[in-house]
One Martini backbone bead per residue (centre of mass of N, CA, C, O) as a GRO file, in nm:
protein
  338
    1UNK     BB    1   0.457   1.765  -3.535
    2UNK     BB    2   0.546   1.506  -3.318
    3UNK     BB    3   0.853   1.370  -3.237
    4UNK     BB    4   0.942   1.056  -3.192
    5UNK     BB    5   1.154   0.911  -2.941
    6UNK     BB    6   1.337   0.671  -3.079
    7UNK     BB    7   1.455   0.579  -2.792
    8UNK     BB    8   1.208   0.516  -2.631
    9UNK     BB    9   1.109   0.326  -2.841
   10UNK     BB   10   1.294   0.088  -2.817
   11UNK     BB   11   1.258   0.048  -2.498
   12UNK     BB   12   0.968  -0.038  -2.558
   13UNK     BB   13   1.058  -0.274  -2.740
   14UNK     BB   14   1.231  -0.438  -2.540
   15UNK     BB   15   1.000  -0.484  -2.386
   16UNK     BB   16   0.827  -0.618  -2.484
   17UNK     BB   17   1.015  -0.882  -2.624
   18UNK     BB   18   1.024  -0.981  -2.334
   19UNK     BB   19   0.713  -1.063  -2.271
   20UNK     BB   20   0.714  -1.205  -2.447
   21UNK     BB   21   0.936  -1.443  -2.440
   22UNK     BB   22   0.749  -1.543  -2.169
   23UNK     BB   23   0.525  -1.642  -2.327
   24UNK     BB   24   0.593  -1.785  -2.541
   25UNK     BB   25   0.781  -2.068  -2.733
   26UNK     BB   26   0.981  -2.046  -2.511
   27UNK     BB   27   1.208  -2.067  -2.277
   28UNK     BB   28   1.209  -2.041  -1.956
   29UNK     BB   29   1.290  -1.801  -1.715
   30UNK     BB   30   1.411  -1.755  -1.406
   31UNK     BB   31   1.432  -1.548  -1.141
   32UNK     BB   32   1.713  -1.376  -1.024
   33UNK     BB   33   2.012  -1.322  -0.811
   34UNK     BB   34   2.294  -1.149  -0.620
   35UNK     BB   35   2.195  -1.248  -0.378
   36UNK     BB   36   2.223  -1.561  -0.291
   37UNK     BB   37   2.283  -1.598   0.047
   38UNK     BB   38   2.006  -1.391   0.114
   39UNK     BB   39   1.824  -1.683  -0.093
   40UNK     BB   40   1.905  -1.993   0.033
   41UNK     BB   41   1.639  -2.146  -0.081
   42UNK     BB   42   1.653  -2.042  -0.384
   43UNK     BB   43   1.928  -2.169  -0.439
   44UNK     BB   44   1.873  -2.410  -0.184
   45UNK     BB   45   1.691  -2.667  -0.014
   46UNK     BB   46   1.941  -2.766   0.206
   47UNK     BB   47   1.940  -2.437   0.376
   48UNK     BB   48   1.751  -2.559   0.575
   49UNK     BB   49   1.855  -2.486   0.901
   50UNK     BB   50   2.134  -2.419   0.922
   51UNK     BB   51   2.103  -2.284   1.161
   52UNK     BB   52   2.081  -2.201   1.516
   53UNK     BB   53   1.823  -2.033   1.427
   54UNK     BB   54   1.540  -1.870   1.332
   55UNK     BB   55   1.500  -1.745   0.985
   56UNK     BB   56   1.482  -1.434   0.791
   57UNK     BB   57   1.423  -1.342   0.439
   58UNK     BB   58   1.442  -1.051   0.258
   59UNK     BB   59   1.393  -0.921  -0.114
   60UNK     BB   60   1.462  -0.640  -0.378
   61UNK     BB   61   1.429  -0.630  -0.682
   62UNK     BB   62   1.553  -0.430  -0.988
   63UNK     BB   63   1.543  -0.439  -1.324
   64UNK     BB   64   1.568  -0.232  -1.548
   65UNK     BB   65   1.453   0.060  -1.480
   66UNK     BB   66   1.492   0.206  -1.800
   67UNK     BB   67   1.242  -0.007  -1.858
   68UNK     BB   68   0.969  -0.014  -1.913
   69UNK     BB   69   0.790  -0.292  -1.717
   70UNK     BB   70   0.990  -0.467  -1.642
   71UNK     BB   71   1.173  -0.588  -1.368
   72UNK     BB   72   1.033  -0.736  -1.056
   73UNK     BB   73   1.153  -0.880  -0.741
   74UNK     BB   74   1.036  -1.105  -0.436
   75UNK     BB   75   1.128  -1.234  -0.152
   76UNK     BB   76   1.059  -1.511   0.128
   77UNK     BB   77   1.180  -1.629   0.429
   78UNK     BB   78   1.121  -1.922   0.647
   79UNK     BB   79   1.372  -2.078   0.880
   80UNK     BB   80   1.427  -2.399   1.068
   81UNK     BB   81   1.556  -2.602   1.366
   82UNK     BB   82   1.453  -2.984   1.403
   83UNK     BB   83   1.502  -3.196   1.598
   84UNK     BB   84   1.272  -3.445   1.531
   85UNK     BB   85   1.387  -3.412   1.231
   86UNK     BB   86   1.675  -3.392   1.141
   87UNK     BB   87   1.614  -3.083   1.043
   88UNK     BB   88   1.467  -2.854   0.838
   89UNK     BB   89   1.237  -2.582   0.789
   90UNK     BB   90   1.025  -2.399   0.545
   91UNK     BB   91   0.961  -2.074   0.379
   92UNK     BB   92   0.856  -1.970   0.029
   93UNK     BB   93   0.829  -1.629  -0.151
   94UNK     BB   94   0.743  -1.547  -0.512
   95UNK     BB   95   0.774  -1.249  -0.690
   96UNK     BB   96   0.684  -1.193  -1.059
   97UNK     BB   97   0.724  -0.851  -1.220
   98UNK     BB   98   0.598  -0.795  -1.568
   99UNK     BB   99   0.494  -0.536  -1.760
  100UNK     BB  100   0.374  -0.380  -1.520
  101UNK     BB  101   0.169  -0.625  -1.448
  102UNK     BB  102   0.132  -0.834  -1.722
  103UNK     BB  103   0.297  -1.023  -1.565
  104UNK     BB  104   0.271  -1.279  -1.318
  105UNK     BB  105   0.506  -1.492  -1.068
  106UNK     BB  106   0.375  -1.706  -0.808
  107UNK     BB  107   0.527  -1.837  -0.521
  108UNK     BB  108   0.466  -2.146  -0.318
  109UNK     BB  109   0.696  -2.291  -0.051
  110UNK     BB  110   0.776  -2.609   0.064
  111UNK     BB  111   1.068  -2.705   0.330
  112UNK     BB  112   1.329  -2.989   0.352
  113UNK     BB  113   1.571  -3.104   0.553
  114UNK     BB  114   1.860  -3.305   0.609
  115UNK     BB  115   2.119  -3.450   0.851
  116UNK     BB  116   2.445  -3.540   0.777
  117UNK     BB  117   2.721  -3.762   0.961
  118UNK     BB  118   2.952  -3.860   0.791
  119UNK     BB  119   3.165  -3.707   0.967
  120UNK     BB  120   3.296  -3.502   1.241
  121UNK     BB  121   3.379  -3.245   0.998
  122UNK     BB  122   3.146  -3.374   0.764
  123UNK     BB  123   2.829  -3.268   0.594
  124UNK     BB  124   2.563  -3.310   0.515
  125UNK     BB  125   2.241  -3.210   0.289
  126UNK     BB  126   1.912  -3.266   0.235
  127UNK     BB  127   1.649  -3.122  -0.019
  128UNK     BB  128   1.295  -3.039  -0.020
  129UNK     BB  129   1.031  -2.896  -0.258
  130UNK     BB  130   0.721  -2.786  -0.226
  131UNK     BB  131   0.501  -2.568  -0.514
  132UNK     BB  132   0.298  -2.356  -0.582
  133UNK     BB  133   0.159  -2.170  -0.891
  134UNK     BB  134   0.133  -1.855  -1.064
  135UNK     BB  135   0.023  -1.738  -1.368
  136UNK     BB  136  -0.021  -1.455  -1.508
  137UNK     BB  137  -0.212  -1.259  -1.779
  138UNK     BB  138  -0.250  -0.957  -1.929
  139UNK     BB  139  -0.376  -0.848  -2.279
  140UNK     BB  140  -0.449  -0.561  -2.257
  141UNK     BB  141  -0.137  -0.475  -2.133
  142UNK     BB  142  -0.019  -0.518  -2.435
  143UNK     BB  143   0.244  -0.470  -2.652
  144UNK     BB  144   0.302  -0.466  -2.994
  145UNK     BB  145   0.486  -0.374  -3.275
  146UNK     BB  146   0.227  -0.351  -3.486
  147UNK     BB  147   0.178  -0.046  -3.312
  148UNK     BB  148   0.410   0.085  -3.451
  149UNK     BB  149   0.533   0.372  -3.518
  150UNK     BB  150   0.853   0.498  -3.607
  151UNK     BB  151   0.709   0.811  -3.532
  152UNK     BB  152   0.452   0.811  -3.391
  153UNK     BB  153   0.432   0.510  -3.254
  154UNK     BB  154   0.143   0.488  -3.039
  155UNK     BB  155  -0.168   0.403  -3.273
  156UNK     BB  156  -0.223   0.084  -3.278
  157UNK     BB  157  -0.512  -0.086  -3.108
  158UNK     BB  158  -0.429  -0.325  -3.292
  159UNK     BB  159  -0.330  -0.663  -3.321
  160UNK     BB  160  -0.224  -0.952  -3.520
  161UNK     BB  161  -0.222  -1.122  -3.343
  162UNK     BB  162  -0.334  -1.444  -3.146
  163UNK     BB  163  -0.552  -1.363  -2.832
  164UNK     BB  164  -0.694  -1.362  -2.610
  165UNK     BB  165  -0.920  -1.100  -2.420
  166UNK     BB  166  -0.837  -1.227  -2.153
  167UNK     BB  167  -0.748  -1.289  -1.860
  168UNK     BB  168  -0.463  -1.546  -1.771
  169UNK     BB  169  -0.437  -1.821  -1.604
  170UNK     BB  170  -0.163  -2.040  -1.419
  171UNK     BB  171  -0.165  -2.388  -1.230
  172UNK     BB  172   0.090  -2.568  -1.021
  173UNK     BB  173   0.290  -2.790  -0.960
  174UNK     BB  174   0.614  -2.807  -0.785
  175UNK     BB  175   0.995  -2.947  -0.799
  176UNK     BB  176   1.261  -2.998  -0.557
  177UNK     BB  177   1.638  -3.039  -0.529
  178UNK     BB  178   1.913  -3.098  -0.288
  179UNK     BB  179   2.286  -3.056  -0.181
  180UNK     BB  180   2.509  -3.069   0.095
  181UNK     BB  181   2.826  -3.010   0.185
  182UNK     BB  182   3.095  -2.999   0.466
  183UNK     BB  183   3.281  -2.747   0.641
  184UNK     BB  184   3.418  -2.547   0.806
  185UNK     BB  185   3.600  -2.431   0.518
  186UNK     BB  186   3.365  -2.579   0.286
  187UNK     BB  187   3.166  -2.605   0.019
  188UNK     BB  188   2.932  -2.801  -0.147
  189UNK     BB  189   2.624  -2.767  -0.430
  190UNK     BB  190   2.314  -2.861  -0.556
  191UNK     BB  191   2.031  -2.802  -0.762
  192UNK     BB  192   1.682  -2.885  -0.843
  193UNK     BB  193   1.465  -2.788  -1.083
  194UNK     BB  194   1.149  -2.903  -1.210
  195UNK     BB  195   1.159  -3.183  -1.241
  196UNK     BB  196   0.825  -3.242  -1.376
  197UNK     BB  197   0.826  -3.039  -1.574
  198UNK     BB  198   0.569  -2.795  -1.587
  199UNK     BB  199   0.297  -2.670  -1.745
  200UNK     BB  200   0.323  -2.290  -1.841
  201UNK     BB  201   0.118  -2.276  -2.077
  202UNK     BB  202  -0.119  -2.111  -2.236
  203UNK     BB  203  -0.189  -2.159  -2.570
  204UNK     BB  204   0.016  -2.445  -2.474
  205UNK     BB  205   0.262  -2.623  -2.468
  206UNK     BB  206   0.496  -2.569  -2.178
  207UNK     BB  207   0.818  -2.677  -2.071
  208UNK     BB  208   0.978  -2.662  -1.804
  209UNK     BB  209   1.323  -2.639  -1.795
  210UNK     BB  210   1.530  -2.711  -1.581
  211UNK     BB  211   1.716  -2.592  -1.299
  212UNK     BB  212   2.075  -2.586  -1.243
  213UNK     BB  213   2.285  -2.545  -0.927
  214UNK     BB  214   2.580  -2.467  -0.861
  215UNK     BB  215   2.790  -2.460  -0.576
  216UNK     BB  216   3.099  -2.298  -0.437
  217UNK     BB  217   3.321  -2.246  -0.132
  218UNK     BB  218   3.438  -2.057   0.118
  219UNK     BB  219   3.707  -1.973   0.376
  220UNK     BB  220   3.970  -1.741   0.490
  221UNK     BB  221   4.139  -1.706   0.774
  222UNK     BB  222   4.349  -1.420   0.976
  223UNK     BB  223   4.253  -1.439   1.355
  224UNK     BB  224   4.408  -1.719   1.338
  225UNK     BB  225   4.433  -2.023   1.425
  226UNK     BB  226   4.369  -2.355   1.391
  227UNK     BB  227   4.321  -2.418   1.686
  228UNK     BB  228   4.104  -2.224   1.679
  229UNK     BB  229   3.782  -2.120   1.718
  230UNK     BB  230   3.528  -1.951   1.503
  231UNK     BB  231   3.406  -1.655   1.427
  232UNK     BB  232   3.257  -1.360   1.355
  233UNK     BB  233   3.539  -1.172   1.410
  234UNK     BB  234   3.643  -1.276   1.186
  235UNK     BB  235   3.879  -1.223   0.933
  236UNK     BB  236   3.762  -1.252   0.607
  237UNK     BB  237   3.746  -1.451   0.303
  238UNK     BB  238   3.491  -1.549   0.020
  239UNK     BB  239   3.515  -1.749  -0.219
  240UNK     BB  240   3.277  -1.798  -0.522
  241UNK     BB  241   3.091  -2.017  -0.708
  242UNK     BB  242   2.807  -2.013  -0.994
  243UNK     BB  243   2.642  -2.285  -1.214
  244UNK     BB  244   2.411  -2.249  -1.452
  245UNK     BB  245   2.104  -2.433  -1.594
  246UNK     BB  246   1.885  -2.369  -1.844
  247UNK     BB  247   1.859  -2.489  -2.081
  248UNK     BB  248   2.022  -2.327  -2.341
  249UNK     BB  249   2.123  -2.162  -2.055
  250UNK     BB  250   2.416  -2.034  -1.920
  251UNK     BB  251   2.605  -1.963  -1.626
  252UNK     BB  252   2.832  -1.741  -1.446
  253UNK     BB  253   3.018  -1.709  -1.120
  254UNK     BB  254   3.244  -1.481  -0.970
  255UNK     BB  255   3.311  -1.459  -0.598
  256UNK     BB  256   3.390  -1.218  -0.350
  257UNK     BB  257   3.457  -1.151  -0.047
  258UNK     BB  258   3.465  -0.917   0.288
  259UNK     BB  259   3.484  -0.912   0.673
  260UNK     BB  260   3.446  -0.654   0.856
  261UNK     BB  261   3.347  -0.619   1.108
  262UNK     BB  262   2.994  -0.534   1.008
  263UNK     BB  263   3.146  -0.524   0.729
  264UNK     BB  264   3.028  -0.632   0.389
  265UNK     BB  265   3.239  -0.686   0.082
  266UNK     BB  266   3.156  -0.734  -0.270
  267UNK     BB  267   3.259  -0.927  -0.558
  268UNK     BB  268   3.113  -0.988  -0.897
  269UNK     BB  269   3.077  -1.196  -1.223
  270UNK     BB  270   2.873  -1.207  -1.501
  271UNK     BB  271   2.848  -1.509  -1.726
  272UNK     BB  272   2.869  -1.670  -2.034
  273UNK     BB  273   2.971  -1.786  -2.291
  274UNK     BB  274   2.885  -1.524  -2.518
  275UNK     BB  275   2.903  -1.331  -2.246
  276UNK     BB  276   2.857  -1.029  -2.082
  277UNK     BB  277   2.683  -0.920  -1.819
  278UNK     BB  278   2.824  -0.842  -1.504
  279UNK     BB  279   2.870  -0.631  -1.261
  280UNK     BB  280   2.912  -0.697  -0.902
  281UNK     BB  281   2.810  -0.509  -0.618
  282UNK     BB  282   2.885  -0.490  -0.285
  283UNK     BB  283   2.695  -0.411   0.054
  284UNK     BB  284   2.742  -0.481   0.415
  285UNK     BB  285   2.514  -0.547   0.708
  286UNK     BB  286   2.592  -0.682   1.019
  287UNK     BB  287   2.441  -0.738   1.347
  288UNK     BB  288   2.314  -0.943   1.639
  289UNK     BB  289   2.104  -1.040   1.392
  290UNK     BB  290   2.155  -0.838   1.119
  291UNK     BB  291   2.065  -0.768   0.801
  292UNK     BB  292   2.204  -0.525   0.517
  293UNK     BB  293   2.193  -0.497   0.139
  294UNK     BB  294   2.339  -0.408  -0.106
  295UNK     BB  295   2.332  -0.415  -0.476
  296UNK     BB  296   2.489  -0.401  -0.831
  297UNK     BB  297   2.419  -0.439  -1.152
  298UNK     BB  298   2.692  -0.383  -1.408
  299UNK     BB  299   2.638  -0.398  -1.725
  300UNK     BB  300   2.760  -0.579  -2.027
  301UNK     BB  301   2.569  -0.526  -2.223
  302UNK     BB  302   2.357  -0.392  -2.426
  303UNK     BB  303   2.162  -0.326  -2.189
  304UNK     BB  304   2.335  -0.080  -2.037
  305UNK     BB  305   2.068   0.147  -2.048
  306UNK     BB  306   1.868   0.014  -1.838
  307UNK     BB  307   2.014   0.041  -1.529
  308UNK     BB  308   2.041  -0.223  -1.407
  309UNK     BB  309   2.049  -0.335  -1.059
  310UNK     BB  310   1.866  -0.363  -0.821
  311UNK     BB  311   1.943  -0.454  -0.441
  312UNK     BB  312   1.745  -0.580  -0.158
  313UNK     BB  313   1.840  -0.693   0.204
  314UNK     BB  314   1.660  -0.890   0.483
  315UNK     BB  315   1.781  -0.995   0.792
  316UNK     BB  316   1.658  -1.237   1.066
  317UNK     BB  317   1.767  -1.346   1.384
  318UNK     BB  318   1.598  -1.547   1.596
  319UNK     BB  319   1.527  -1.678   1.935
  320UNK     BB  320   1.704  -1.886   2.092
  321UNK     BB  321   1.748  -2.207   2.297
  322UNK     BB  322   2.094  -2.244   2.417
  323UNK     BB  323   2.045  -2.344   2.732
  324UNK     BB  324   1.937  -2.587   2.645
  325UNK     BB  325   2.009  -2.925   2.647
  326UNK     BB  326   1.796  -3.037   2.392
  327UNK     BB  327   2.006  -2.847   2.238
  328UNK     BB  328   2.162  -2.897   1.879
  329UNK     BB  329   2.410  -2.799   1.739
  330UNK     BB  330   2.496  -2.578   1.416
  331UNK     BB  331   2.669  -2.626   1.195
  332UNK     BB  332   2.818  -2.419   0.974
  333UNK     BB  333   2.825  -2.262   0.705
  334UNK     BB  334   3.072  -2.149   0.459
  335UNK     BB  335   2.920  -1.906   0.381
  336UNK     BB  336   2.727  -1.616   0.312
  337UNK     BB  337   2.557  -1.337   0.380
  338UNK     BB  338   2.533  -1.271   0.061
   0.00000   0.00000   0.00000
């Protein structure tokens, strides 16, 4: 008789409690990016418009790849400024598909930012969002505990669970907003999601609880002076803080990159109150109007085993009209292109 291993068997039962925890009766979790700045509407949706050209940005995460069926994310946006509205206008897609496509939540939203003139050299931007959600559950794909044997392993075809028989959708509207401040030289924002909490549970009432995420960072540049206008060949260093928290659970970040102009690498550490979670690197490539970004996650918690997350991110700023003269200059927020 084969005897089943132990190890491979756990992290199957690790995916298991993963999806019930998404399904269940416990406050869900939003799914998260490494590259913040590749993913500026999921972050902040008063970073609609925020360039002088019109830009889009798809991103592919893959989360804990050595747990079977674990987390893969896509999002796509695109985003630009429209002088007529006095701000900027995008649009954003996000697919998250859990327990190898047996959980999947898909999000469609338009975002729409407005721009005020402080003072002559510091601005703020206000964002909303409004968006359609579809959550799926297939039931007849998922595995629960009372199926294992600890040595047969996956023996039991029926589970005392009390669950659907058929696969069940789940739809509604959602409502963000965020604000940022900035100027040359540094930058804060803070984004609610989730305002109107919306109910969604499959099997009863289930309240998603708002996500809130501040951010803060700046640029230090080292290839001019104080006089000198800045461009995109200045090498800088650019330290960034993030903030967030949803239900009881909060997370920091904490993060700098290195402009090497065309190439950008970074180092992030991500941590909770009560543990630490992942350290991120990144490597990326700018030139142009393309962006290339690749980082890993290196797991720092017990799941360490799962094989951290990888992340590709893909950028590109298209073609607008800088000689026409009604053609409105926007002042660059000094955050990062990753």
């Amino acid at each position: 008789m084969q005897v089943v291993d132990i190890q491979n068997l756990r992290i199957k039962i690790y995916a298991i409690v993963l999806c019930i925890f998404c399904l269940g009766r416990v406050c869900a979790q939003d799914p998260h990016f490494s590259q913040f700045y590749s993913n500026p509407l999921y972050l902040n949706p008063a970073f609609a418009g925020a360039t002088e050209c019109p830009r889009i940005s798809l991103a592919y995460r893959n989360q804990w790849p050595n747990i079977p069926g674990a987390f893969s994310t896509i999002n796509a946006t695109y985003d630009q400024h429209i002088n007529a509205l006095g701000g900027g206008i995008g649009g954003i897609v996000t697919c998250d598909r859990q327990g190898g496509g047996a959980y999947v939540s898909t999000v469609v939203g338009l975002v729409y930012s407005y721009k005020i003139n402080i003072t002559k050299k510091f601005f703020l931007r206000a964002g909303v969002q409004a968006s359609f959600v579809n959550r799926y559950v297939n039931w007849t794909d998922l595995r629960f505990p009372d199926q294992y044997d600890p040595v047969l392993g996956f023996v039991r075809p029926q589970t005392e669970e009390r669950i659907p028989e058929t696969p069940t959708s789940k739809s509604y509207a959602d409502f963000s907003a965020g604000l940022l401040g900035y100027n040359e030289y540094f930058y804060v924002g803070v984004s609610v999601s989730h305002l109107s909490r919306p109910d969604e549970g499959f099997t009863g009432i289930q309240r998603l609880p708002m996500r809130i995420v501040a951010q803060a960072g700046g640029k230090i540049y080292f290839r001019h002076t104080f006089n000198e206008r800045r461009n995109m060949e200045d090498f800088y260093i650019s330290p960034n803080i993030i903030y967030s928290q949803q239900g009881p659970n909060e997370e920091f970040n904490y993060g700098c990159y290195a402009n090497l102009r065309p190439i950008v690498i970074g180092l992030w550490y991500r941590h909770s109150f009560k543990n630490s979670d992942a350290l991120i690197g990144l490597i990326g490539f700018q030139y142009n109007g393309i962006r290339i970004g690749y980082s890993y996650d290196l797991t720092l918690s017990k799941l360490s085993h799962g094989g951290g997350g990888h992340e590709i991110s893909f950028g590109m700023q298209l073609g607008c009209k800088q000689k026409n003269r009604k053609y409105k200059k926007i002042e660059a927020i000094p955050c990062p292109s990753f």
